[in-house]
Each structure stands twice: as structure tokens, then as C-alpha cells.
N, C-alpha and C positions, 0 to 999 in steps of 0.2 A: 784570378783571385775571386772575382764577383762569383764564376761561376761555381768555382769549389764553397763558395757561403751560401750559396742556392741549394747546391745539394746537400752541404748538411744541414739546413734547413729542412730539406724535406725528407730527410734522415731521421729530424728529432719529431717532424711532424707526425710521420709512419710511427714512431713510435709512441709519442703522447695516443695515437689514437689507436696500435695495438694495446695498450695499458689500459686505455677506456675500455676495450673489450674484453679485455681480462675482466677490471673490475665488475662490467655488467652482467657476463656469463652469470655468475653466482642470483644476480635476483632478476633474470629473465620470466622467472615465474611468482615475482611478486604483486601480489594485491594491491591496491590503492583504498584510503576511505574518501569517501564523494566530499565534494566541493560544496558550502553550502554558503549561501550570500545574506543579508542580515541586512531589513528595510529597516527604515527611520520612519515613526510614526511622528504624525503632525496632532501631539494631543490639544495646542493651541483650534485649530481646526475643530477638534471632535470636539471641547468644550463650547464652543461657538452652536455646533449643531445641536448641543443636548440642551443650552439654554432655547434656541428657537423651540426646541419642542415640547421644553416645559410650559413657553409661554401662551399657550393654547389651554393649559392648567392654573391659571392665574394661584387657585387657591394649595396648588401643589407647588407650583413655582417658587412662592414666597417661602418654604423650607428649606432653598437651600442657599448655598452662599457662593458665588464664582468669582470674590476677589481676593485672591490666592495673598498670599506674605511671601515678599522679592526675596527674601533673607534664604531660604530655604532651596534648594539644588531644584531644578526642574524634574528630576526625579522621584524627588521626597513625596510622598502624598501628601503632606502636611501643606503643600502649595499646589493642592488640587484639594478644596473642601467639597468642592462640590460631586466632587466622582466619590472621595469617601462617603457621603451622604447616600449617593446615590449605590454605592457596593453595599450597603449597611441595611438598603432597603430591600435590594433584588436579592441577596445573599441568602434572606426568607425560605425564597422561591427555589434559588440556584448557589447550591452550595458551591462553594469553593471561588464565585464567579470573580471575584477581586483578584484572582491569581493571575487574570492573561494580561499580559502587556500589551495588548490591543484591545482597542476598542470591540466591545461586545456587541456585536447589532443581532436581535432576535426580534422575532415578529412579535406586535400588539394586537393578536388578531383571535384571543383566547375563545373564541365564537369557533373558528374553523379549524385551528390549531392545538393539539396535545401533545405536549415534551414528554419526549422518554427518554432525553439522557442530555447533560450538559456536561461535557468535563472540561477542564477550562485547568494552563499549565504554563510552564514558563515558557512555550516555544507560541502559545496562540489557544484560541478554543474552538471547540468543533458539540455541534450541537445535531442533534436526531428528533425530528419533529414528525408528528402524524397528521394528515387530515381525515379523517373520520367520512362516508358517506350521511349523507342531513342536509340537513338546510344549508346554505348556500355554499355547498359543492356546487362546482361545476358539473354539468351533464357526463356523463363519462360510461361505457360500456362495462369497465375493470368496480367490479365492487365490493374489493378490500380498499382497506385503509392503504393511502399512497404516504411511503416513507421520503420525508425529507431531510435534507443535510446540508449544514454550513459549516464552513471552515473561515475563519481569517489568522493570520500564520502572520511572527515577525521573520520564520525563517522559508527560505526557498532554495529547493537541491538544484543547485544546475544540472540538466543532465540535456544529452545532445536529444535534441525532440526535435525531429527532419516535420512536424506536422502542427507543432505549438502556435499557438498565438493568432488560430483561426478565429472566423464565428461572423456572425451579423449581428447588426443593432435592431431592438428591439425598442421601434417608435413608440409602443406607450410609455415606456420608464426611460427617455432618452432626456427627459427635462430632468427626473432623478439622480438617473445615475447616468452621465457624459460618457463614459467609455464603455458601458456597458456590454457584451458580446455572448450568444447566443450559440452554442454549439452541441453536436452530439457525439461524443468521444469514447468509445472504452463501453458502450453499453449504456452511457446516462446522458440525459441532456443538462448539459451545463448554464447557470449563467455566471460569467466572469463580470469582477469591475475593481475600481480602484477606491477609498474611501481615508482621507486621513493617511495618505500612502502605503496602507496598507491594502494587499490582497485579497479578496473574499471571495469564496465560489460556492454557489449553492448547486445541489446536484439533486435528481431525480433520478433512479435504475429505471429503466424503460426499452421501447425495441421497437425502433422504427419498422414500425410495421401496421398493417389494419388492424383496427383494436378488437380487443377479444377478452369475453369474462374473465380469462385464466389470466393474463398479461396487461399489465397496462400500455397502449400504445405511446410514443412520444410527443402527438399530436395532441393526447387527454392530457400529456404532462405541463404543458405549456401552458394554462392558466393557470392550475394549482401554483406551479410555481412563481409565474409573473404575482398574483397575487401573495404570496408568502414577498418575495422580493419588496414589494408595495409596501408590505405591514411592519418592516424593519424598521426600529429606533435602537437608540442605543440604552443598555440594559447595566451596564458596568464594566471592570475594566481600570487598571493603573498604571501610571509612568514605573518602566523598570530602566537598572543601568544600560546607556546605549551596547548595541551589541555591534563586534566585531565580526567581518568575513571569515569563516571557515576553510582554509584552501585544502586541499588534497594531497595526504599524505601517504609512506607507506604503512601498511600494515602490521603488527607484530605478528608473529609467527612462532612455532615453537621451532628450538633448534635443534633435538634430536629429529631424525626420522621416524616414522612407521615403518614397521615391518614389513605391512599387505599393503598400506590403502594407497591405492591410485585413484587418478583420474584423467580424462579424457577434458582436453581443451573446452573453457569457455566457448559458446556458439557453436560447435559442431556436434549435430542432432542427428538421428539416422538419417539416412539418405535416401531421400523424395520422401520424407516425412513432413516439410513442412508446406505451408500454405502453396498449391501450384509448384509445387518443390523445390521453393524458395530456402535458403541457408539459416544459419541460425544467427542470432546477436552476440556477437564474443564482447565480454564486458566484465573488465577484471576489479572490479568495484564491490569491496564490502561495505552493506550498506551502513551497517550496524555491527559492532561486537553482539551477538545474540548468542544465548545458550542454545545448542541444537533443539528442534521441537522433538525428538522422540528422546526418552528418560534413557536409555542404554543402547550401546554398540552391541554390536555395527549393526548399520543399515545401509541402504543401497541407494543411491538415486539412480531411477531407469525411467523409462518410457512405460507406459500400465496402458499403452493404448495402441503400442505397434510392438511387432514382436515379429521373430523369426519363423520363416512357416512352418519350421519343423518343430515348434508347441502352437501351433495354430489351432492344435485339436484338443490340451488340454483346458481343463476348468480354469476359471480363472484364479482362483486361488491356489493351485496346484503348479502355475508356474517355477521355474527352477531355471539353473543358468545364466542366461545374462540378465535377468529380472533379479537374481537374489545374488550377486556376487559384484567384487569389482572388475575393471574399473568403473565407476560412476561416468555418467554421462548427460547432459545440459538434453531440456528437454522443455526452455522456458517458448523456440518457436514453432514449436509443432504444431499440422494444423489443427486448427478448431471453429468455430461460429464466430469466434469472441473477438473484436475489433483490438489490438496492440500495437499503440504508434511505433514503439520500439522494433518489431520485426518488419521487415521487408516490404510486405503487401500488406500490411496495415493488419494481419489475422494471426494468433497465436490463441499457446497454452495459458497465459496468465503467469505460468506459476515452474513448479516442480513438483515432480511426483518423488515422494521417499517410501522405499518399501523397507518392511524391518526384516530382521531374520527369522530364520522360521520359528515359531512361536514358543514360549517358553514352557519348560514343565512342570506341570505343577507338585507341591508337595505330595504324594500319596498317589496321585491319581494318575489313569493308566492311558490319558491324552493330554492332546496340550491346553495352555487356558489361552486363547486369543484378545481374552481382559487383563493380559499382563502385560500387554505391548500399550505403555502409556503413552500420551501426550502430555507435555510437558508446557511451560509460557514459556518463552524466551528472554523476555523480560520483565521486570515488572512493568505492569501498566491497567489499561481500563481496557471492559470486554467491552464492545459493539456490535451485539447481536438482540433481535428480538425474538420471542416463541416461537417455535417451528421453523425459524431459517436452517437453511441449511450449513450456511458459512457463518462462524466465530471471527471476528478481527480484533487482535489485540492492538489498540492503540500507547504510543511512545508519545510523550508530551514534557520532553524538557528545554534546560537551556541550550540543549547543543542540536536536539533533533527531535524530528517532526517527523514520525515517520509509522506505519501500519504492518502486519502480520497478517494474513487471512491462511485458516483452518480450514479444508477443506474437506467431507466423505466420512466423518465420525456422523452417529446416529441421531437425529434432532432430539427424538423423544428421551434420550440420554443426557444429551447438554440441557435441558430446560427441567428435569430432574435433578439435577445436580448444582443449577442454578448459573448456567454459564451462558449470562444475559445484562443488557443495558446494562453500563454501571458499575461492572463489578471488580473491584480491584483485587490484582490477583500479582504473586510475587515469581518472581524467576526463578523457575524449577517445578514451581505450584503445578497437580497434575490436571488438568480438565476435560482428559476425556483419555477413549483408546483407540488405537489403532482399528479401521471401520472398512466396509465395504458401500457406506450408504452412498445412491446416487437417484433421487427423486425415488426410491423406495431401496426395503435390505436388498443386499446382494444386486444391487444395480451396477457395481464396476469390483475391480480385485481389490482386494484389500490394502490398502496403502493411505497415507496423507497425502495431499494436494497441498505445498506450502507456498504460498507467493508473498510477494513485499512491493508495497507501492509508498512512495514519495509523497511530497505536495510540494504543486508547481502554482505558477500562473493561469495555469489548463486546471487546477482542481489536484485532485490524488490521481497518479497514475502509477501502472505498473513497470518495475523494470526487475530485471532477470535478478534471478534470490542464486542460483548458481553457486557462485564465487563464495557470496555470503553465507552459505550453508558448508561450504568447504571449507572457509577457515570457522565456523564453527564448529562441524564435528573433528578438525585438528585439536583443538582447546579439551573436546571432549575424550579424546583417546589420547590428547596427550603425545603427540605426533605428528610430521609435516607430511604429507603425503606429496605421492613423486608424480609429475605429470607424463605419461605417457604418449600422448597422443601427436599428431594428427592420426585415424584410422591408416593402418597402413595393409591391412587385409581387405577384401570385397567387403559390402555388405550388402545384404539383399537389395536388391531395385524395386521390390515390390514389399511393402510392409501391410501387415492384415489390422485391419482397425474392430473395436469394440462397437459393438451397434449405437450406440450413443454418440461414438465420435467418427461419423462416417464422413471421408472426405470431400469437401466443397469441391465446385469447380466453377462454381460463380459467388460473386463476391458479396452478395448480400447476406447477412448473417441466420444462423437458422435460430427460429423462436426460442427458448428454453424457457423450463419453467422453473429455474431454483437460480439464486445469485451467484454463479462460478463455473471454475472448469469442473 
């Protein structure tokens, strides 16, 4: 009797768990949106710090007032007078600056320092500062102006980072800032620290390397920044409602099919295309709902950097076949110079290449106009670029996300014509540029966008694969679920031909470049 209840027991077990299979078949090829965790600010803390440093201003001190009214939620500004005081006065200077729910620390150091952007929103604020060559720069070979950036965020994406939470302490600012750490990650040198429980990471672009007119070494970047670090007080900033963890859900999807579009698995790049012929990152994470960055279908995502040898011989613009047709294919670990904790050997693409379709025709004319293949924002948000960069990054700054866009291979002297710089609020769908060939001059790579997405962690902003997130974007855009075909079940070349630009490493130090990006 026991035995006949054992097996139907595992009778009904077999079958609860064929029924699991049944039901998961159907969304084996579901998306997820990211996990995002949500710190507690200690404003009791931050008001403590902003009186010590008024009281060095006796005659500035005395305007303001830090004994709040119990009556009022800890949230209310109305029982922080002294931050309203203080948002009322910066606000001058930095517009909008009362909006971050964290504390604002910017440097007092208007001697060495020039703001060229503060946007400031409900997930945290991020700031772009210059230091100018003059007096009391540090010695340095690089002589342009070195760009700095701060971030402090109430929100942080969990994402699985096999390299996070490195660095050294930096013995001048260790009486300052106690957890302080010192690292070079992703192309910048960072410094991480904790303040008022929140996050803050100021960043430097640099390239460990010997220093040279063209580049700033990361060796010149480490007093600029200890310095900038040093000159931080707090600037503004309000209690908003506590915020709640974000956990990781599925994604919507549309429920018809497409007709055409496929695609080819998350993480699998061609083969021996990545770093040492490392594998790709499968990573089924939309980061963001985003409107696709190119204005019209279809487009392609391929590789613009390896190609089959039998178009090895055309132009680069002339490609055809698997560069301009489906199915699309992940292209975020391919090798490159550029350090990505996300792939394997620490080296990838940053990003994704999208190429569009061949170009459209114009009204009357007897070719095509390659200034009809737009770029589009993805969302509303703020640009962060200065003159002459090469790379656009649209910044996301709400309550739910914290998170960047970067543009890549449209023509500089285009984007700063057109005004697509520090600052500029641009809405979703806004177009701000065209589909481009530029890479450190015209026609330096094939015509296509370079589109990546990067997060903010603990480590600062880092990059993780746009992939996925570009796939259920351009589903939204055609209005369609596309079918995944993959894994590769045909050959594919062993030997992939590279663009002179992206010649493959075989040692692990990064090659110099001279523009911010892939």
C-alpha cells in the first residue's frame, strides 16, 4: 500500500513538473527588466555636515536656520529650513538643483573649476565639470581642458559585476572620506565613497598609459581629481518619499508575431571574434522601455567590424548580406581596446552596432539621401556631450531609473551645429542627428550607430549589453514579437577580417585612442 502511495506520488510529481514545462516553453524567450535596490539617505547626517561648513562663514552661517518643526514628515522640506535656504541660494547658480533626493556635494574650488552641466532628478544628480589649464593646475603633458564627473544616485542596478568593489585607499583623503577607493575601470579612473549613505563616484576618461599631448595619462588624472574630491561641500538637495526596492520582472512583449524579424541568442557573437576568442555575455535584461534610436524600420544589428571574407573586398559602405538583413546578432563582446567587466577577459565592444537599411529615396532625386536615415532620443532626457566629442549620451534621471544612452559615429561638426550638447533637453523620438560614418575623421568606419547603455553602480556608470534592450525595442517599433532562431547551427568562418581601427589585441593592455568610445 505504502509502495502503490510512493508511486503515485511520483506520478503526480512527473506530472506537476511536465505541466511546469508546458507552462514555461511559451516564455523561454522572455526578457526581464533589472533589479534596482533603493539606499536610505541619512539627511540628519548631511545637515550636520552643511552646518559644520557654514560655520567657517560665521557671517553666512547666521542666515540660515537648522531647527526644523517636529510636526512636519521627515520628508517635508518644510522641516529642513535650512536645505530650503540653502536650494534657494545654489538654485542661482544650478538650476533645477532642489530636485535630487540626495545630497549635492560639488566642489568650492571656482579658481580651478568650470561647470558645464548639472542635471539634478528624482533618481540622484550628476554633474560635468572642467578644469582649464592656468594656475594652479597640476603639471600635466595633456593640454586640454580635463573633463570631470560626479554622480550620487538614490538608485543602484544590481547587476552580476565578477570585478566590482575593487580599488585602494587614497591616504590623502582617508581622514575625509573613510571608505574612499581608487580604481581604473571601463577607461576612467574612479573615486568611489560612501557620504550620508549614499553613493558617489567621481570619474576621469583617461588611459593608463605614458602621458602624451593627444591623451591624458591616468597618472595626470589623479591630482586633478583628488583635488576636485578635496573641494566637495554640499550645494543642495531634499528629503523625497522613502523609496522602495525594484525587483526584476517580466517584460511586456507584443503578442502578434513578425513576419521577418529574428534574432540570434543574447551572447553569441561570431566566432573567434571576441577578445582571445572569448564567448559573448547572454543577458536577457531590458534595461529600459526605450524607443529604438533609429526613426524607421528596419535595421539590422551586425557586427561593422568583422565580416565574412567573401565581402572582405568591398567598401565599407557597400556591404550587403549578413550586415544588412536578419537575423540580428549581439555584438556587445567583441574584441576591442576598451576594458568591459561584463565580458569575459575584461575587453569588449561597449555597445552595439545597428546598421539601417539601404538608404532612402529621396523625393525627385536620382540617388539616395543618407540624411534621411535619422537618429532619434529614446527617451526623454538630458544630452551630455561637449563640442567636438565624438559621443552624444542621453541621460534618464527619474524615480524609477538611473540609467545613460551613448551615440556613437554621427559627425561632431553636425551635432554642435545643431546644438546637441551639455544640457540640452530633448524629448523621445526628438531627432539629433543621422545615421554617420564618422570615426576620429569622415569615413573612418561603415556607416551605422554604435548604440550602448550603461547603468550606475557602486563602481560608477558601467556598461552592460543594450542587446535585449534594443530588441524589445525595435519589437514596440514594428509592432511585432520577433522569433529567436539561434544558437548558430551552420559553420561560421574561424577567421573574421577586422577594420583597421579595430585590429585584434593579443595582449591585454588597452590601445591608446583618441575619441570617447567604440
Amino acid at each position: 500500500m505504502a509502495t502503490k502511495a510512493v508511486r503515485l506520488a511520483a506520478i503526480a510529481l512527473a506530472s506537476s513538473c511536465m505541466l511546469l514545462v508546458g507552462i514555461a516553453a511559451p516564455i523561454a524567450d522572455e526578457f526581464k527588466t533589472p533589479a534596482i535596490s533603493a539606499v536610505r539617505v541619512e539627511w540628519s547626517a548631511a545637515l550636520d555636515q552643511l552646518r559644520s561648513e557654514l560655520n567657517i562663514e560665521p557671517a553666512v552661517a547666521s542666515a540660515f536656520t537648522f531647527s526644523g518643526q517636529r510636526r512636519f514628515a521627515a520628508s517635508d522640506p518644510r522641516s529642513r529650513p535650512a536645505l530650503v535656504q540653502l536650494n534657494a541660494l545654489t538654485s542661482q547658480f544650478f538650476t533645477g538643483i532642489a530636485r535630487s533626493p540626495v545630497p549635492v556635494l560639488l566642489p568650492f574650488d571656482t579658481a580651478a573649476f568650470t561647470v558645464d552641466l548639472l542635471d539634478a532628478g528624482s533618481a540622484g544628480y550628476n554633474a560635468v565639470f572642467s578644469m582649464l589649464p592656468g594656475d594652479g593646475d597640476p603639471q600635466r603633458i595633456f593640454a586640454k581642458p580635463v573633463e570631470v564627473q560626479i554622480t550620487g544616485s538614490i538608485l543602484l542596478y544590481d547587476i552580476n559585476d565578477p570585478v566590482g568593489g575593487k580599488g585602494e585607499p587614497v591616504k590623502s583623503l582617508a581622514a575625509q572620506y573613510p571608505d574612499l577607493r581608487r580604481f581604473i575601470r571601463e577607461g576612467y579612473v574612479r573615486y568611489a565613497f560612501t557620504r550620508f549613505g549614499v553613493p558617489y563616484v567621481v570619474s576621469i576618461q583617461c588611459l593608463d598609459s605614458v602621458p602624451d599631448p593627444r591623451r591624458l595619462a591616468c597618472r595626470e588624472a589623479y591630482p586633478v581629481a583628488e583635488r576636485f574630491v578635496r573641494a566637495l561641500r554640499i550645494a543642495g538637495g531634499l528629503p523625497s518619499k522613502p523609496r522602495i526596492d525594484i525587483p526584476s520582472a517580466l517584460t511586456d512583449r507584443p503578442r502578434e508575431r513578425s513576419a521577418d524579424f529574428t534574432y540570434r541568442p543574447s551572447g553569441e557573437i561570431i566566432v573567434n571574434s571576441g577578445f582571445r576568442k572569448q564567448d559573448g555575455h547572454a543577458d536577457s535584461t531590458v534595461y529600459s522601455q526605450i524607443r529604438f534610436p533609429l526613426e524607421k524600420a528596419p535595421a539590422f544589428a551586425h557586427s561593422q567590424s568583422f565580416r565574412n571574407s567573401r565581402s572582405a573586398d568591398k567598401p565599407l559602405d557597400d556591404l550587403t548580406g549578413g550586415n544588412a538583413g536578419y537575423p540580428w546578432q549581439d555584438n556587445f563582446c567583441e574584441s576591442r581596446s576598451f576594458s568591459v567587466g561584463q565580458c569575459a577577459n575584461g575587453f569588449g565592444h561597449q555597445g552595439q552596432d545597428i546598421r539601417p537599411a539601404p538608404c532612402l529615396q529621396s523625393d525627385g532625386a536620382e540617388r539616395c539621401d543618407p540624411k534621411l536615415q535619422a537618429v532619434v532620443a529614446v527617451r526623454d532626457g538630458v544630452i551630455i556631450r561637449s563640442a567636438k566629442q565624438q559621443a552624444a549620451t542621453l541621460q534618464i534621471n527619474t524615480r524609477t531609473e538611473h540609467i545613460r544612452f551613448r551615440y556613437m559615429h554621427m559627425n561632431p561638426s553636425a551635432l554642435d551645429a545643431s546644438g546637441v550638447l551639455n544640457g540640452r533637453s530633448v524629448e523621445e523620438g526628438e531627432r539629433i542627428g543621422v545615421v554617420s560614418n564618422y570615426l576620429d575623421h569622415p569615413n573612418g568606419t561603415s556607416r551605422h550607430l554604435h548604440f550602448d547603455v550603461q547603468v550606475f553602480t557602486r563602481d560608477g556608470w558601467l556598461w552592460v549589453n543594450p542587446y535585449v534592450t534594443l530588441i524589445s525595442a525595435y519589437e514596440r517599433l514594428i509592432r511585432g514579437r520577433g522569433r529567436e532562431i539561434g544558437p548558430e547551427t551552420s559553420p561560421l568562418p574561424a577567421v573574421a577580417h577586422a577594420l583597421p581601427e579595430d585590429i585584434l589585441r593579443t595582449d591585454p593592455q588597452p590601445l591608446p585612442r583618441l575619441y570617447p568610445g567604440p
